[in-house]
N, C-alpha and C positions, 0 to 999 in steps of 0.2 A: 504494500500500500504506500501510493506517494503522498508524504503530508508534509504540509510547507513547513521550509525551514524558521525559526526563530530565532532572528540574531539582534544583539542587541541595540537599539535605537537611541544613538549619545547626544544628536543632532535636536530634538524635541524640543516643544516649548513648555519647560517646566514651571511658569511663570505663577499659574493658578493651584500648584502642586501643594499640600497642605501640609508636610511633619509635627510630629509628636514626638518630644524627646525626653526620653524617661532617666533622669541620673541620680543615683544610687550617693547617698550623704558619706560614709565610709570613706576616709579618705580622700574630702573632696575636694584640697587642694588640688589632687594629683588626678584625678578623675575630670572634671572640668576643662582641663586643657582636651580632652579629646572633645567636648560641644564647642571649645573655640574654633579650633581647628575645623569641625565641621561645618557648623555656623557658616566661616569663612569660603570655606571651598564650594557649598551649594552653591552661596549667593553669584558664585560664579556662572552659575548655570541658570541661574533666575528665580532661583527657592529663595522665600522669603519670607513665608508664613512657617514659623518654627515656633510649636507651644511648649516652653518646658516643662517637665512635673518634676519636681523633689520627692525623693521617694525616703526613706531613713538608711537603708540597707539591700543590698541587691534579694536577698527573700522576699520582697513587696515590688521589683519587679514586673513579674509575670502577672499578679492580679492587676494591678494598673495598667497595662498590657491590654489585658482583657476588657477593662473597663472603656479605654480610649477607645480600642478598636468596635467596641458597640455603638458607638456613637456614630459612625459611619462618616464621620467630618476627616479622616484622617489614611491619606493616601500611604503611607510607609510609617511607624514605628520605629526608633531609634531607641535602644537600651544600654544603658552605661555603668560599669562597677567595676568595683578591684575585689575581688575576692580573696582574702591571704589568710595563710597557715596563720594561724594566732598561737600556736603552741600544744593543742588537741586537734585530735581525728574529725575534723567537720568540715572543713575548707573544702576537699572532695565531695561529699556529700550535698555541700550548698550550690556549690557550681552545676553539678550534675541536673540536679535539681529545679534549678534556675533556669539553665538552655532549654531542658527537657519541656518546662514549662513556657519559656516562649516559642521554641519551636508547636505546641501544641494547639498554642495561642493565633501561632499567623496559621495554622492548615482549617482549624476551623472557622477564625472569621474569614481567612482569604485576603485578609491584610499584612502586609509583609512586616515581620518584627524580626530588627536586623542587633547583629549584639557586637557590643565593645564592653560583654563583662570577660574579663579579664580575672585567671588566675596565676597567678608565678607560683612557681616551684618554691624558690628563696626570696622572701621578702623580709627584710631586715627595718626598724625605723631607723636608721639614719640618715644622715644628709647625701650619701651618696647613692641610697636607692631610690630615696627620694628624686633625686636632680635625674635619676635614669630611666625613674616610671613617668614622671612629668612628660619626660621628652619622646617615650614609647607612646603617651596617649595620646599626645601631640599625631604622632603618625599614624596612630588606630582611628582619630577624628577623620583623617583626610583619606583613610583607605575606607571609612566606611559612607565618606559622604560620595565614596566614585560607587561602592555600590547602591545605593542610593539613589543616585544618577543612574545608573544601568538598570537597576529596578524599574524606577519610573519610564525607563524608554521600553522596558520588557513589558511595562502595563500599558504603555498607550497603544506598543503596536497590537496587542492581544485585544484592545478594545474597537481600533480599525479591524482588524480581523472577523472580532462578532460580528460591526454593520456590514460587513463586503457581503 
């Protein structure tokens, strides 16, 4: 069976395109540079309607998640945390937990929830993991606003697609 290919659409006018961006309080020095970084790089594309939500901790995530995307005002989900070893067996556990839940989140509303929770192996508090996750989220922001971008041109062509 021939079925058209689906390639991604970068060219688009995202102009009207809505975000939701969920970030996780936990560290939010270091966590917040990835919404600047993205912030920045949509606006490139013409995104410009970006609603924040503060959430306490990446576990409150996925429900807010869920709640955004009922609203149906809200073309792509953005999720943001640092998930770190604190010292006991949970770090694993919350992560898991967490993806599992947003991934579950965008297959049933069919709203994309895209993630910059983050967990490191080694996270130490000092100033040099500090200056090193600042500068990681920095680059998580701008890799997740290109897929973002890629998204949004994967939904518009999927929506030409139903009218043809």
């Amino acid at each position: 069976m021939n079925q058209p290919q689906l390639t991604p659409q970068i060219g688009g006018d995202f102009s009207n395109a809505r975000i939701a961006y969920i970030e996780a309080g936990w560290h939010n020095d270091i966590v917040s540079q990835a919404r600047i970084a993205f912030t920045e790089k949509v606006a490139e594309h013409g995104v410009t309607a970006i609603d924040v939500c503060d959430v306490p901790g990446s576990l409150e995530i996925p429900l807010q998640a869920k709640l955004l995307a009922k609203t149906g005002q809200y073309d792509v989900i953005i999720a943001c945390g640092l998930i770190v070893d604190g010292g006991i067996y949970r770090h694993d556990f919350v992560a898991r937990t967490v993806l599992d839940a947003m991934m579950q989140v965008s297959l049933d509303s069919e709203v994309p929830v895209l993630s910059v929770v983050l967990t490191p192996h080694h996270f130490h508090e000092h100033d040099e993991h500090h200056n090193y996750f600042k500068t990681h989220f920095l680059k998580k922001g701008k890799e997740a606003a290109d897929a973002c971008i890629k998204t949004l041109g994967n939904m518009q062509r999927l929506q030409k697609m139903k009218q043809a």
